[in-house]
C-alpha positions as CSV (number, residue, x, y, z in Angstrom):
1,X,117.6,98.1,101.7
2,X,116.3,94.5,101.1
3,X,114.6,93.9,97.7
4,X,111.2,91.8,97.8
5,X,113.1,88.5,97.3
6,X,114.6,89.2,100.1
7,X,112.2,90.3,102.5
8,X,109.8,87.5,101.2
9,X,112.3,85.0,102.5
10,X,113.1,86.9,106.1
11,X,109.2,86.6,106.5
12,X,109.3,82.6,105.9
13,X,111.8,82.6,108.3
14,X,110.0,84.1,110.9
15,X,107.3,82.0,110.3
16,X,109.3,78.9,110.4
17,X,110.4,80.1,113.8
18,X,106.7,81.3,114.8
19,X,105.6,77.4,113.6
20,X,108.5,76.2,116.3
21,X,107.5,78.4,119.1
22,X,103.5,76.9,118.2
23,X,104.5,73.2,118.2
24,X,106.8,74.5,121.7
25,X,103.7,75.6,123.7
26,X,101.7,73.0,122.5
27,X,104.0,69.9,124.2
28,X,104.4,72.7,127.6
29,X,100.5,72.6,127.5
30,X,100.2,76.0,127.0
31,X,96.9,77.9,127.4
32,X,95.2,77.4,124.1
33,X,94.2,81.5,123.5
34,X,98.3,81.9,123.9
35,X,98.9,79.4,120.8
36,X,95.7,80.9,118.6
37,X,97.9,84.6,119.4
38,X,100.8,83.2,117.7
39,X,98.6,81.2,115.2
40,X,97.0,84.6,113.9
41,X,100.7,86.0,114.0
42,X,102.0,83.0,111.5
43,X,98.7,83.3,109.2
44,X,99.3,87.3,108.9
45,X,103.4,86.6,108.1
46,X,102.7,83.5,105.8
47,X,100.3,86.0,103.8
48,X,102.8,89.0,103.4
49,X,105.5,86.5,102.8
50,X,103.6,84.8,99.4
51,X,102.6,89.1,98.7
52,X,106.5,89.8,98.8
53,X,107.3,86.7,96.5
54,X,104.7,86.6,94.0
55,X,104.6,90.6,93.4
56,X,106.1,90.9,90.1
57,X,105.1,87.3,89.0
58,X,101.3,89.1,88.0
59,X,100.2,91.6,85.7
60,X,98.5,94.8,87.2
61,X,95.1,95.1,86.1
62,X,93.9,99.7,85.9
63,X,92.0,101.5,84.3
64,X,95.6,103.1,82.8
65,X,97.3,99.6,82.4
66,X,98.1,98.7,78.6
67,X,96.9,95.0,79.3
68,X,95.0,94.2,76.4
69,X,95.2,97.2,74.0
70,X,95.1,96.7,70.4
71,X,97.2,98.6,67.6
72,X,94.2,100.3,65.7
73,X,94.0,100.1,62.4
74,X,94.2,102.5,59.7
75,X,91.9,103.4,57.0
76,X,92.8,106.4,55.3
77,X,93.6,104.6,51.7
């Protein structure tokens, strides 16, 4: 199984690839709703990609995270 490094950089790949086959149809003179297809396709890759890489880079915020909690203090002297 891949870990999230991993996978993050298989997905720029593919767009990388995706961004090829774009700049490809746009010299042929393709049809422009066939390039907006594969334009949605490279937005919705380029998303998951930066997901993938930047998931343990932040803090998760719940209502049971221990982001932010103080040691209490004790006043029984």
């Amino acid at each position: 199984m891949s870990t999230m490094a991993e996978m993050a950089q298989e997905y720029r790949m593919a767009a990388v690839k995706i961004k090829l086959k774009i700049k490809q149809l746009k010299e042929e003179g393709a049809p422009p709703n066939e390039i907006q297809a594969y334009q949605v396709v490279l937005a919705q890759l380029r998303d998951t990609s930066r997901l993938l890489s930047g998931y343990y880079d932040v803090p998760r915020f719940s209502e049971n995270a221990a982001v932010g909690w103080k040691a209490g203090k004790i006043n029984d002297r």
